[in-house]
N, C-alpha and C positions, 0 to 999 in steps of 0.2 A: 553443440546440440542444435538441431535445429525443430524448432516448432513453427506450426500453420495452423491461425484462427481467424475469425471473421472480427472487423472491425466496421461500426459504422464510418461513416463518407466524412463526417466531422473529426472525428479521431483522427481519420489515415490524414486528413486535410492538416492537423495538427503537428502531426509526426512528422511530415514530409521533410521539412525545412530540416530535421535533427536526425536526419535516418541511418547517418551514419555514427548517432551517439545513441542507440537502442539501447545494446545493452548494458550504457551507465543510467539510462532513465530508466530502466527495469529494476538495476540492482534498485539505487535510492529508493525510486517508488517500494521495493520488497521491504525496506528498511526501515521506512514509513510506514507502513502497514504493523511489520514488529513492532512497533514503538505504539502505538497507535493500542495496540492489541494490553501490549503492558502494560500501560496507565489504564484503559480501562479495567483489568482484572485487579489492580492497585486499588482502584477507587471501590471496585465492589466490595473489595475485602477491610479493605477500611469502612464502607458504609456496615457491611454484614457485623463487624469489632462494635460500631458505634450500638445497633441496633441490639447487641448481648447486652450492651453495659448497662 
């Protein structure tokens, strides 16, 4: 698949040196994001549990 977005100057500046490891820094970072997403819905639902009792 290929996709086209705009990146600030600092971004692309970062990416450059890894350009040929994108799509392993895409996956992780997505995986990060998951995990990221998890604990917080974790944490709400155990604050929501705490807030019944």
């Amino acid at each position: 698949m290929q996709i086209t977005f705009d990146l600030p100057d600092e971004v692309v500046a970062q990416l450059h040196p890894i350009e040929d490891k994108l799509p392993q820094v895409l996956e992780l970072g997505l995986r990060d994001l998951e995990y990221i997403v998890r604990i917080a819905k974790t944490r709400a639902l155990v604050k929501l549990k705490e807030t019944r009792n």
